[in-house]
C-alpha positions, 0 to 999 in steps of 0.5 A: 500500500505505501509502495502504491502511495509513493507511486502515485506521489512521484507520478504527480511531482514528475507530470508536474515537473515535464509541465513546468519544462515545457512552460519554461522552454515555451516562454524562453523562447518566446523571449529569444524570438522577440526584438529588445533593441531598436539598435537590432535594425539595420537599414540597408546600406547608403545609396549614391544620393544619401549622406552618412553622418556620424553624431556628435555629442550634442547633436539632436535629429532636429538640428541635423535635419535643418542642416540638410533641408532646402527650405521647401519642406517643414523640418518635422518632415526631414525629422520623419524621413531621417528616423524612417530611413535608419529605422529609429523607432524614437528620436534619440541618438547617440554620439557615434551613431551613424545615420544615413540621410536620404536624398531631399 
């Protein structure tokens, strides 16, 4: 009877157990799939058109994109562009980055 007892006692812990793997290695990996960093995304490389910049300590995509305008277009629009073409999901940069800036 204790034998049947311990059995079944094992049986349960062991179900338990292979569940709880399952459920760690499904999450895990889950986690591995996923993106954390905007840095990941590379945007593809520079044409003849477009200029690659390197950031400065201080520089802000607003300053860089009244650089590169040419007066026809709202400087919110160059901030847009700047950010699409290097996949920037924000507007933060950083000194050494480097950018690419696209045609006008």
């Amino acid at each position: 009877m204790l034998s049947h007892l311990i059995k079944r006692l094992l049986k349960r812990h062991a179900a338990k157990t292979v569940v709880c793997t399952a459920v760690f290695a499904l999450l895990f990996t889950s986690f591995l799939l996923m993106g954390t960093d905007a840095s990941g995304n590379h945007p593809e490389e520079a044409t003849g058109e477009e200029q690659i910049i390197i950031v400065h300590s201080g520089d802000t995509l607003w300053e860089i994109a009244k650089q590169y305008t040419d007066g026809r277009n709202d400087i919110r629009f160059i901030v847009y562009l700047i950010k699409d073409r290097n996949d920037l999901q924000s507007a933060e940069i950083k000194p050494g980055q480097r950018l690419i800036i696209p045609s006008m």
